[in-house]
Residue frames as qw, qx, qy, qz and C-alpha x, y, z in Angstrom:
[[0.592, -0.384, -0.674, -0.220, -110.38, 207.95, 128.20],
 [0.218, -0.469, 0.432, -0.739, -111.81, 208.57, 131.76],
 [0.517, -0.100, -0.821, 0.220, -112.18, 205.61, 134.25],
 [0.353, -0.443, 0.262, -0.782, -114.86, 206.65, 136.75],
 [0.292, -0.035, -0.952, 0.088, -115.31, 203.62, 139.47],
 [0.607, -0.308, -0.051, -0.730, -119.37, 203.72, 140.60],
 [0.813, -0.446, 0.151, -0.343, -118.45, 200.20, 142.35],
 [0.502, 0.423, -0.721, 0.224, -116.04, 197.70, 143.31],
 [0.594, -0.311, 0.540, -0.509, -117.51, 195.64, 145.81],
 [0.444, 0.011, -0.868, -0.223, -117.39, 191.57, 144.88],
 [0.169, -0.339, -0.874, 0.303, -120.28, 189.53, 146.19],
 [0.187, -0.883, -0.346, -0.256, -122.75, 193.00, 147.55],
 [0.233, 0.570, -0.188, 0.765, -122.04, 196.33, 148.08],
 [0.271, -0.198, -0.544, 0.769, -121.19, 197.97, 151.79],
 [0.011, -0.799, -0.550, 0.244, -123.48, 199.92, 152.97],
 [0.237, 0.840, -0.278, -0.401, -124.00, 203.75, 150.83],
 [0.140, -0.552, 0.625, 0.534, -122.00, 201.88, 148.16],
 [0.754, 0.493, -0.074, -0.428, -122.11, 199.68, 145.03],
 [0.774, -0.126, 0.586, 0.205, -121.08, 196.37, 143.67],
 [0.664, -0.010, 0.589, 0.461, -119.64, 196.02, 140.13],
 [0.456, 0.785, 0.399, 0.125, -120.07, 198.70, 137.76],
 [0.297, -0.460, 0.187, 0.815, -117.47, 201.62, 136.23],
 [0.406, 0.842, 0.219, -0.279, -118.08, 204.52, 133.75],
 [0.475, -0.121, 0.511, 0.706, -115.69, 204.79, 130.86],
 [0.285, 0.885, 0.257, -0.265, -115.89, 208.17, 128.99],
 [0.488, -0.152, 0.551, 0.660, -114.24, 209.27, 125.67],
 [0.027, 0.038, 0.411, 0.910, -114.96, 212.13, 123.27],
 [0.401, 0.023, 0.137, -0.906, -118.60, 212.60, 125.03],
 [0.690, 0.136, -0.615, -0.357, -119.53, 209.18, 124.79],
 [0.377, -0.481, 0.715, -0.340, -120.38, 207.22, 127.87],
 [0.695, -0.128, -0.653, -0.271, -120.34, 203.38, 128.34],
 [0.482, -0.615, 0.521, -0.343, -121.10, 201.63, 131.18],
 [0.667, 0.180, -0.719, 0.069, -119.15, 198.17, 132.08],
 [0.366, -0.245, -0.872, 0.213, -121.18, 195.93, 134.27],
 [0.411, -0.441, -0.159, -0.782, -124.40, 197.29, 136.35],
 [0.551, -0.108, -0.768, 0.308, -124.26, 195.66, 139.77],
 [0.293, -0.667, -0.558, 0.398, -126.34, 196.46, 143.47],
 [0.405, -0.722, -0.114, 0.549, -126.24, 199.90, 144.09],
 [0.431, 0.002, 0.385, 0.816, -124.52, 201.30, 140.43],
 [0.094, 0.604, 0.453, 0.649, -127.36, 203.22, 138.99],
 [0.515, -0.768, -0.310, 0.221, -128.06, 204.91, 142.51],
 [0.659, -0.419, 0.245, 0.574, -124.09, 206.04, 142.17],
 [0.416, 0.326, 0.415, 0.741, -123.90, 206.73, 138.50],
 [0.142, 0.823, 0.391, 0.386, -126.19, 209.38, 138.88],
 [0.515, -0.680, 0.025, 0.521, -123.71, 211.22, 140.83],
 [0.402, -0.219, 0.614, 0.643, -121.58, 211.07, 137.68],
 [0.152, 0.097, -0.573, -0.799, -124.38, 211.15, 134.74],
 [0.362, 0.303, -0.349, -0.809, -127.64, 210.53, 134.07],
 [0.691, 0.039, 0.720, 0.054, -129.53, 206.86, 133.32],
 [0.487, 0.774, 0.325, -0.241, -130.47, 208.64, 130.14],
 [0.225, 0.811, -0.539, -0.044, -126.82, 210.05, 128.93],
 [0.589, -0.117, 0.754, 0.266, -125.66, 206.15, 128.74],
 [0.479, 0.492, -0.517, -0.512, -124.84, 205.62, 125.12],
 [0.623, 0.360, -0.690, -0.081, -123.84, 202.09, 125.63],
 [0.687, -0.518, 0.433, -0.268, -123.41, 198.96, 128.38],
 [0.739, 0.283, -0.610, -0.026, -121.04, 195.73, 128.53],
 [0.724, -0.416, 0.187, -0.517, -121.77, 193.43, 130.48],
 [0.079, 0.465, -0.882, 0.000, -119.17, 190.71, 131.65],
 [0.239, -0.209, -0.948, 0.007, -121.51, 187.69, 133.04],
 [0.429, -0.479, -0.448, -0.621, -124.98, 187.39, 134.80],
 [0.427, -0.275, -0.722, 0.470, -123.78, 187.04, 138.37],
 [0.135, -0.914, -0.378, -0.062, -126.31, 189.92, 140.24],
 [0.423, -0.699, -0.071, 0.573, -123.14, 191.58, 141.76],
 [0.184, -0.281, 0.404, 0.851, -122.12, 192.93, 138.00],
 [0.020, -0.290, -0.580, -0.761, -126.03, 192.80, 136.56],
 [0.059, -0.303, -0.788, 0.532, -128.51, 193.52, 139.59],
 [0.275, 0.654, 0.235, -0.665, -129.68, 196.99, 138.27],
 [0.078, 0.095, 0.587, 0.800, -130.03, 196.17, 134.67],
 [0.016, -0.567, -0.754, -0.331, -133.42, 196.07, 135.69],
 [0.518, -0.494, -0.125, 0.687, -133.36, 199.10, 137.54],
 [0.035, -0.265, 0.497, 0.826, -131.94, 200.94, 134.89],
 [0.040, 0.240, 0.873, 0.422, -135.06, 199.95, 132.88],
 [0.214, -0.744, -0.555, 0.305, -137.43, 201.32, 135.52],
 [0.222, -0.613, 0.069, 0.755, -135.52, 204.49, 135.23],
 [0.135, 0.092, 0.652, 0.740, -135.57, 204.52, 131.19],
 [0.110, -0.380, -0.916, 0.071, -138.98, 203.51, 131.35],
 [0.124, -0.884, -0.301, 0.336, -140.22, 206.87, 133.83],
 [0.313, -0.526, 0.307, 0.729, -137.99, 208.88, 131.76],
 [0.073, 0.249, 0.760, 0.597, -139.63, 208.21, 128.68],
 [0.275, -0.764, -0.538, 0.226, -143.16, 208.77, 130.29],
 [0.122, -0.829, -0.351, 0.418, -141.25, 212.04, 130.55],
 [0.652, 0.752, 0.082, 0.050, -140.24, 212.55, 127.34],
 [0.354, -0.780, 0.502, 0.122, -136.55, 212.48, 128.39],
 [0.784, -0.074, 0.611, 0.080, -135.74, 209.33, 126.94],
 [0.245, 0.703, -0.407, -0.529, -133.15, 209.77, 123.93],
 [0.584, 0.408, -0.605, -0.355, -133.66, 206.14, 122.23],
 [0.953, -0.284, -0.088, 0.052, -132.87, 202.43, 122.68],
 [0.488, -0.735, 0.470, -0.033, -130.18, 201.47, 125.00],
 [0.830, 0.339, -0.433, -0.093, -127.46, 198.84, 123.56],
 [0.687, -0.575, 0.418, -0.152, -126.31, 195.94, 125.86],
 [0.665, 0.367, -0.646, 0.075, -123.18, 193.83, 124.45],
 [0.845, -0.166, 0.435, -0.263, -123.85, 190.62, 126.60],
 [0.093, 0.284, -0.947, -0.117, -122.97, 186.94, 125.80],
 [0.789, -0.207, -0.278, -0.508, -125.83, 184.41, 124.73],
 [0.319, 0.221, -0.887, 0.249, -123.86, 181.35, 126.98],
 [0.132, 0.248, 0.788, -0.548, -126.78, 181.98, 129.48],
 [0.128, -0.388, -0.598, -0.689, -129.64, 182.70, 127.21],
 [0.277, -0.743, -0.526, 0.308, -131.64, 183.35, 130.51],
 [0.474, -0.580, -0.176, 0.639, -129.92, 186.05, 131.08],
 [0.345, 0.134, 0.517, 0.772, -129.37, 187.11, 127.83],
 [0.080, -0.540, -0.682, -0.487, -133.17, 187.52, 127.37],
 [0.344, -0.714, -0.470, 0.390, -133.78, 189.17, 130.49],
 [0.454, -0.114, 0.131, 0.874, -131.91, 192.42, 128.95],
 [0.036, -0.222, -0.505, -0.833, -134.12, 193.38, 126.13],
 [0.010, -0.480, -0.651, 0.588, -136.97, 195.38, 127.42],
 [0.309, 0.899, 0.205, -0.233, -139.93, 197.16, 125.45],
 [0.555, 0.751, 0.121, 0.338, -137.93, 199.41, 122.88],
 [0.331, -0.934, 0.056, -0.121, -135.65, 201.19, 125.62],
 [0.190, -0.664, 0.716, 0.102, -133.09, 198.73, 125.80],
 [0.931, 0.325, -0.144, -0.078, -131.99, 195.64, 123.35],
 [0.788, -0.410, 0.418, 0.188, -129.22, 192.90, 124.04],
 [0.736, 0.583, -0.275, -0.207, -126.83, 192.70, 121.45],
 [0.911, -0.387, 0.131, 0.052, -124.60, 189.80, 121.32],
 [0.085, 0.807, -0.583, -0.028, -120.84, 189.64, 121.52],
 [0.993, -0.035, 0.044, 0.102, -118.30, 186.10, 121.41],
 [0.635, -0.543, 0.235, 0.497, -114.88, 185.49, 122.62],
 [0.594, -0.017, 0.470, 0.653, -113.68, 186.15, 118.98],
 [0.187, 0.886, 0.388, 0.175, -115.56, 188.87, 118.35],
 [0.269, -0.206, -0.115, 0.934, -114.45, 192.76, 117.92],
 [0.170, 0.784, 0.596, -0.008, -116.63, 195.40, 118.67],
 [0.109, 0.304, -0.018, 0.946, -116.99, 199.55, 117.92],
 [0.243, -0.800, -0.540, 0.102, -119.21, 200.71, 120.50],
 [0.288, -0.891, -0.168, 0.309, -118.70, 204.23, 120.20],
 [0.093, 0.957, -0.268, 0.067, -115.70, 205.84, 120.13],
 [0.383, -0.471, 0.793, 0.045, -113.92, 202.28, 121.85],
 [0.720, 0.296, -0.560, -0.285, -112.81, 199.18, 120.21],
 [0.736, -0.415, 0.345, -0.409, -113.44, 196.11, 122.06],
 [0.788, 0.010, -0.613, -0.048, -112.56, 192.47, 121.91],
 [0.755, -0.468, 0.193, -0.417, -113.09, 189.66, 124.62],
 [0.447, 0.074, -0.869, 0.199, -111.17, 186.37, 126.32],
 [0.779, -0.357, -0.493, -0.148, -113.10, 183.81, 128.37],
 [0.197, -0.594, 0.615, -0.480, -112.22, 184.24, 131.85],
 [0.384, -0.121, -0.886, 0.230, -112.24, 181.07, 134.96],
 [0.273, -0.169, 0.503, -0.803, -115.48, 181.32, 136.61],
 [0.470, 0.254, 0.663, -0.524, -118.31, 179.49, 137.52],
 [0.516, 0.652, 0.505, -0.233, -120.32, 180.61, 134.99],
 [0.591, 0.388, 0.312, 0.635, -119.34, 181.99, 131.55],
 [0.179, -0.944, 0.001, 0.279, -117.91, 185.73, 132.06],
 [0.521, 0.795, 0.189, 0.247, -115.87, 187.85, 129.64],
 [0.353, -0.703, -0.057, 0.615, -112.95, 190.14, 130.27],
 [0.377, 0.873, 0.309, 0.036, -112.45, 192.94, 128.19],
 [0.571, -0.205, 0.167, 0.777, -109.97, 194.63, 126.43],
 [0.030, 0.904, 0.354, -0.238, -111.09, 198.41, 125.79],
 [0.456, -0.107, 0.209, 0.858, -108.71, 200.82, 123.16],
 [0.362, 0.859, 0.300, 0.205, -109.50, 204.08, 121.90],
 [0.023, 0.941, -0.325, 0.086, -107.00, 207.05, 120.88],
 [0.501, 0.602, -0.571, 0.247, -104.14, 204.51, 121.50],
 [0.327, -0.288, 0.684, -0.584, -104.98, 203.78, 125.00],
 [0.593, 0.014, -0.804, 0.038, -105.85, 200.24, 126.63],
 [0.683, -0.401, 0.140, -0.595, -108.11, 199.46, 129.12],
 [0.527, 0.054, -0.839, -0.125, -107.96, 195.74, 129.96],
 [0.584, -0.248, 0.433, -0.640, -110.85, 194.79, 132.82],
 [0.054, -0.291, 0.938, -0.178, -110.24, 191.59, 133.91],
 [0.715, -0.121, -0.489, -0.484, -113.62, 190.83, 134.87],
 [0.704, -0.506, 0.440, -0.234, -114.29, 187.97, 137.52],
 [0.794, 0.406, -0.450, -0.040, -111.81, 185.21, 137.04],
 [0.765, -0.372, 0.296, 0.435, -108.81, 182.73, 138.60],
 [0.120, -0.641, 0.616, 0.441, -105.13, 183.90, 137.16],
 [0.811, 0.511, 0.280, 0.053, -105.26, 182.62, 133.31],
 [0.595, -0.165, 0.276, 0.737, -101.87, 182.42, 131.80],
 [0.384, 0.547, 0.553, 0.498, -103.70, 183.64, 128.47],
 [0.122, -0.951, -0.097, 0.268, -104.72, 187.42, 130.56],
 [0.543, -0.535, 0.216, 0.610, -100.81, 188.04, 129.52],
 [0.376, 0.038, 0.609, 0.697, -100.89, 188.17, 126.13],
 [0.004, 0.798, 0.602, 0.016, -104.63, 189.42, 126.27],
 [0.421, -0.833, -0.358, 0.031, -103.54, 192.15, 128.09],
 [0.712, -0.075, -0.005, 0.698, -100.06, 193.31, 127.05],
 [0.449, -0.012, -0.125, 0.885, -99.03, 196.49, 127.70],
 [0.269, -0.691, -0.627, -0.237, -102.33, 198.30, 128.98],
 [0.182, 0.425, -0.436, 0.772, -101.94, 201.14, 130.46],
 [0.425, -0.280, 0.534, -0.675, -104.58, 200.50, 133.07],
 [0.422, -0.076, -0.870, -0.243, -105.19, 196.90, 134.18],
 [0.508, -0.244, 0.150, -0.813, -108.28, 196.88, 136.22],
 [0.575, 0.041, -0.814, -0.074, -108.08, 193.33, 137.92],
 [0.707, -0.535, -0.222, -0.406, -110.63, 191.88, 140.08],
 [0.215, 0.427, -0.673, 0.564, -108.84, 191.04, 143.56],
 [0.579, -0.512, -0.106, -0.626, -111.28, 189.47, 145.87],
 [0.936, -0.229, -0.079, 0.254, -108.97, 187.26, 147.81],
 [0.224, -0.897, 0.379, 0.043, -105.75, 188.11, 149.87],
 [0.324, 0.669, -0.616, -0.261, -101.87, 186.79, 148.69],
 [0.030, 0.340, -0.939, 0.044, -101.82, 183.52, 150.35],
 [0.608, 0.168, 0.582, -0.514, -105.30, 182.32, 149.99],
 [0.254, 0.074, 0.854, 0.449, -106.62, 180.02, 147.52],
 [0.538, 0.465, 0.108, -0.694, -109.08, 181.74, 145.16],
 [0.114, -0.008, -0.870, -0.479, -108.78, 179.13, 142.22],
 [0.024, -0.346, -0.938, 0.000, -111.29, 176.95, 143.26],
 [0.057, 0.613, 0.535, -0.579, -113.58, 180.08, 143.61],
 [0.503, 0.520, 0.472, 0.503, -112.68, 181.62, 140.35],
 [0.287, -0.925, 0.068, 0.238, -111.06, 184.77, 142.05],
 [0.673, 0.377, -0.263, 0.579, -107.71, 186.05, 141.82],
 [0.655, -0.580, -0.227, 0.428, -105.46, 186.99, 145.06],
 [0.058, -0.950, 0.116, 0.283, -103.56, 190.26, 145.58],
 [0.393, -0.468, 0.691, 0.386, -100.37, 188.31, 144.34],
 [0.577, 0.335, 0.584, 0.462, -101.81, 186.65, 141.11],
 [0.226, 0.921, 0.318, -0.006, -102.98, 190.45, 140.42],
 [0.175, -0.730, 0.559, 0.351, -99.19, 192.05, 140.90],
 [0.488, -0.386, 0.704, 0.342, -97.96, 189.09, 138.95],
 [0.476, 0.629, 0.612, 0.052, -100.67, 189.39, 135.86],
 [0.105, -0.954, -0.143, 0.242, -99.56, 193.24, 136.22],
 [0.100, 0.842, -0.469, -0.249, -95.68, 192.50, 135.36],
 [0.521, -0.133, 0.770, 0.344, -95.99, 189.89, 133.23],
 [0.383, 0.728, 0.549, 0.145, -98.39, 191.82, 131.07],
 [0.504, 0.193, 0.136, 0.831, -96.53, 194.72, 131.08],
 [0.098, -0.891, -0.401, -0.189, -99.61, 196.93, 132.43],
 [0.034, 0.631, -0.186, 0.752, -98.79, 201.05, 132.83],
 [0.336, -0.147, 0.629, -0.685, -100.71, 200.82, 136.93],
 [0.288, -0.171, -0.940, 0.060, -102.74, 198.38, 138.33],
 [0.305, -0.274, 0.343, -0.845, -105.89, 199.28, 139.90],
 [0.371, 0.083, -0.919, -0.107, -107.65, 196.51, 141.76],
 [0.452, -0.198, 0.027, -0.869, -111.20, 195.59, 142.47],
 [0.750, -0.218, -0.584, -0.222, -113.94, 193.02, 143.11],
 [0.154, 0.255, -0.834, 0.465, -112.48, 193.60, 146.71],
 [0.522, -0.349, -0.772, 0.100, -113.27, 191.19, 149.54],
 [0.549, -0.595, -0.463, -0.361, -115.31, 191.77, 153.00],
 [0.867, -0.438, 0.049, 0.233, -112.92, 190.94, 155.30],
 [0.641, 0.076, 0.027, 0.764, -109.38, 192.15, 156.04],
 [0.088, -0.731, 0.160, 0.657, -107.15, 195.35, 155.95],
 [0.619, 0.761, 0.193, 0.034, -108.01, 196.12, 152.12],
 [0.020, 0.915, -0.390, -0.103, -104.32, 198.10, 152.44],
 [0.519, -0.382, 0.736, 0.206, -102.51, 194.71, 152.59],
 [0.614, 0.700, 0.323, -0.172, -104.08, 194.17, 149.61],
 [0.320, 0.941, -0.089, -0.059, -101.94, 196.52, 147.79],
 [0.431, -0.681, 0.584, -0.098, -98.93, 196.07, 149.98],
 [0.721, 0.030, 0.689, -0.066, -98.89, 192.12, 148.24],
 [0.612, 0.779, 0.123, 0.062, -99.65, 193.30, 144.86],
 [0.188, -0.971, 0.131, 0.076, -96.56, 195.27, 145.43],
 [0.757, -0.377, 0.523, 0.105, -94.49, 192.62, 145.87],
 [0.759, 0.093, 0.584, 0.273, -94.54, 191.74, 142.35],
 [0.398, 0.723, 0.282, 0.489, -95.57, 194.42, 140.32],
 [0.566, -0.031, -0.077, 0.820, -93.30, 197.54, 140.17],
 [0.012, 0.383, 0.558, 0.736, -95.82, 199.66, 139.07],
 [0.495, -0.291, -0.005, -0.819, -98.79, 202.21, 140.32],
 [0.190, -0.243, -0.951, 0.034, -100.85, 200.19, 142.56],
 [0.286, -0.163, 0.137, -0.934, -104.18, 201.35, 143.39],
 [0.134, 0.232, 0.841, -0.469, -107.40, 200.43, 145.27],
 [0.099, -0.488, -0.515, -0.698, -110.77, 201.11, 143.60],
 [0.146, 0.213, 0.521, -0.814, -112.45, 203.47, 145.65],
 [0.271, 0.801, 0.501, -0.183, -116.31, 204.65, 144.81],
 [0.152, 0.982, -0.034, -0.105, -115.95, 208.03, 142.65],
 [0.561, -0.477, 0.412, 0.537, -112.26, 207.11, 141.82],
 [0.812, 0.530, 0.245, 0.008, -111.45, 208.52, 138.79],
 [0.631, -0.250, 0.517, 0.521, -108.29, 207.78, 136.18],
 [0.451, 0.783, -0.181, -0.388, -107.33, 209.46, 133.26],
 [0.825, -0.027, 0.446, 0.346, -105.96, 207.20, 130.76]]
């Protein structure tokens, strides 16, 4: 699998960049997980709106679904120019049925629905999903194909349950949008320190850690993680990409 980050901004993307959105490639198969500010701008650095096979889509906050519509616009004129290689599948949750519905568009792209106990094949990966702590109802994901283990966190507070979710992964990809001694509960975040400590109690190969915050030296960040987990630590950058 290849782990290409097109954003990692929580809240809206910096300026030239992009909030919530990463490519995950595997035997010529792309998906994309989450579609936030600024991602389809980015992706096309990387691929195409057209060469998506697939999208999953943790919750309906704008910073991880801004450009589904977007992306539609783009199908849409791409068809029009006979470019357009089919409908688009979106594995979504119905908890917001707004949001849900907002997906499916004309024949280009269609929502399909997913639940905490569910397992999908999308592709070449095998999914399944645990309820994260936010606000609103939001999804993290646990992503295997060829033996390898994704496990994207999504937006959440520190959930005991992530451990077992999430055992031995070789790349945990945990949202981080808060620094070690701040309270992110009540926000449904997770600090640099629940992310190290999610990291080696789950047993995760490296740690690369996103959703970051506005504010601060983003290096202490790491530096905090560090503390707990032994392991790779890494910053999501734009264009970062990981071979798993």
């Amino acid at each position: 699998m290849k782990l290409t980050v097109i954003g990692q901004w929580g809240g809206y993307p910096k300026a030239g960049e992009a909030s919530t959105g990463y490519l995950l490639q595997h035997n010529g198969y792309n998906l994309l997980i989450d579609c936030g500010s600024g991602v389809l701008s980015h992706l096309q650095h990387h691929v195409e709106a057209t060469d998506l096979d697939a999208i999953l889509v943790s919750h309906y906050h704008p910073d991880h679904v801004a450009d589904i519509g977007v992306l539609q616009h783009a199908l849409l004129i791409q068809y029009f120019l006979g470019k357009n290689k089919g409908t688009l599948p979106v594995y979504a949750h119905r908890e917001d049925q707004r949001g849900f519905e907002t997906i499916t568009y004309k024949d280009l792209m269609k929502a399909h629905e997913y639940k905490e106990d569910s397992s999908l094949s999308v592709g070449p990966f095998t999914v399944t999903f645990v309820k994260t702590r936010h606000p609103v109802p939001c999804y993290g994901m646990r992503i295997e194909a060829d033996g390898k283990v994704l496990f994207y966190t999504a937006d959440s507070a520190f959930s005991g349950e992530f451990v077992s979710f999430g055992q031995d992964a070789d790349v945990l990809l945990c949202e981080c949008n808060f620094y070690g001694e701040m309270d992110a509960s009540n926000a449904g975040h997770m600090t640099s320190l629940d992310a190290g400590h999610l990291a080696q109690e789950s047993n995760a190969r490296k740690l690369i850690l996103t959703h970051l915050p506005h504010f601060g030296e983003l290096d202490q960040l790491v530096t905090e993680a560090s503390t707990l987990y032994k392991g790779e630590v890494l910053l999501a950058k734009k264009d970062m990409v990981v071979e798993i």
